[in-house]
C-alpha positions in Angstrom: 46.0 92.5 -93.4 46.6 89.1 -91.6 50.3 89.6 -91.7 49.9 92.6 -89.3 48.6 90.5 -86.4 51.5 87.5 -86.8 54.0 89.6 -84.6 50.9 89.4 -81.9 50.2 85.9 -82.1 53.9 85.0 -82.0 54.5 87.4 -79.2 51.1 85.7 -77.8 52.7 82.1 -78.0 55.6 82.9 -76.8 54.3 84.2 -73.6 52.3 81.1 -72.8 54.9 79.1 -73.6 57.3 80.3 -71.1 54.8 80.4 -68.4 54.7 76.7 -69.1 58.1 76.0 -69.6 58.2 77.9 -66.4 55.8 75.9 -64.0 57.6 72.5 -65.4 60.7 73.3 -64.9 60.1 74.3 -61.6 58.0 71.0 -60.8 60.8 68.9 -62.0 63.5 70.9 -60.9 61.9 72.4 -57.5 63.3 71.2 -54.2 60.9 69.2 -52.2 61.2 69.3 -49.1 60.2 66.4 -46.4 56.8 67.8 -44.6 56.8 67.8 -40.7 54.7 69.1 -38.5 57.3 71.4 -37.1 58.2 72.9 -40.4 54.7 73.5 -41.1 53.6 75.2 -38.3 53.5 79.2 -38.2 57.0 80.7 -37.1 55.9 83.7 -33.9 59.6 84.9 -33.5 60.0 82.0 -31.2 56.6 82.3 -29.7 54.2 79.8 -29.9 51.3 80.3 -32.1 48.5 80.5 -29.8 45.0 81.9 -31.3 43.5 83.0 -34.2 46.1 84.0 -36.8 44.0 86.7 -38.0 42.3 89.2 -35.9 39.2 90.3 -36.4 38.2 93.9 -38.2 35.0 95.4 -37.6 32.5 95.9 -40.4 32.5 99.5 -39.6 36.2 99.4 -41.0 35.4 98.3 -44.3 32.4 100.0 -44.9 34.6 103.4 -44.7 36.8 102.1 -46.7 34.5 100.9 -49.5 32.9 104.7 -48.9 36.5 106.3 -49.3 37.0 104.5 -52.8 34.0 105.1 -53.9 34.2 109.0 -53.4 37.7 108.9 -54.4 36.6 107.7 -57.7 33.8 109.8 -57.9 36.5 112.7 -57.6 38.8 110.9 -60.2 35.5 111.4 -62.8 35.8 114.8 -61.8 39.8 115.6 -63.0 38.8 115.0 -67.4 36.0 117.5 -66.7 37.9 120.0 -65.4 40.5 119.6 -67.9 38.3 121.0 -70.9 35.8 123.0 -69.0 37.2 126.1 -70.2 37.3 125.0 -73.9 33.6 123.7 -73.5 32.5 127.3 -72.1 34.0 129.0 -74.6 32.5 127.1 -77.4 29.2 127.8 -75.8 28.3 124.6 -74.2 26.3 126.1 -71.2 24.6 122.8 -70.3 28.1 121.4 -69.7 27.7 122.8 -66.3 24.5 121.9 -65.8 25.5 118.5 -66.5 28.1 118.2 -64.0 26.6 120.1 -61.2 23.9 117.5 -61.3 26.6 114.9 -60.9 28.3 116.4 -58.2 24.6 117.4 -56.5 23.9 113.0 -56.7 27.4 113.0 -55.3 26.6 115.1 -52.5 23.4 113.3 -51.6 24.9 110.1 -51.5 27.4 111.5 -48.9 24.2 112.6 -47.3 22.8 109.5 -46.8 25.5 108.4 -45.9 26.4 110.9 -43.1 22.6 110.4 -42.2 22.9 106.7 -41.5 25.9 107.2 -39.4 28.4 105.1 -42.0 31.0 107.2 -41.5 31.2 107.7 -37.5 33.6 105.1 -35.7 31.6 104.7 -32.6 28.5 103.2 -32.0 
């Protein structure tokens, strides 16, 4: 049975060992440049970097977001069940239904709550 995992473990080895043959041969092989102030400073289309190099987003912004994938996904759960729904009716698995309605009823309070706490509107 041990013979069935070799081609794993030599496929395993040999991915590790080119990622390491691959970071030293670009150390020792990697151009170097000399470091100047110049060279290292941010490149504006020939503007000079003035201010912050990365504005500022509003909580608000992620918050929606973070609400969007997390109903998104909630939906996603939603696609399987849908799938076999028929097959589950017909084999006379009533509480199936039940069972989902109750998920989408939590899902629907939570966008509730949310709607409630204003989470979702952009001004303030």
């Amino acid at each position: 049975m041990t013979q069935d995992y070799i081609a794993v473990l030599v496929q395993i080895v040999l991915a590790g060992g080119f990622a390491v043959a691959t970071l030293i041969a670009s150390a020792l092989l990697g151009k170097r440049a000399l470091r100047n102030p110049m060279k290292d400073s941010a490149y504006e289309c020939g503007m000079l970097p003035v201010g912050e190099g990365q504005a500022r987003f509003s909580v608000k912004f992620y918050l929606v977001a973070m609400l969007f994938v997390l109903f998104d996904v909630e939906v996603v759960f939603l696609i399987p069940w849908a799938t076999v729904y028929r097959a589950q009716i017909e084999s006379g698995a009533g509480i199936f239904l039940f069972a989902m309605l109750g998920f989408v009823g939590i899902l629907f309070l939570a966008y509730l709550y949310a709607l409630k706490k204003g989470a979702l509107s952009w001004q303030r």
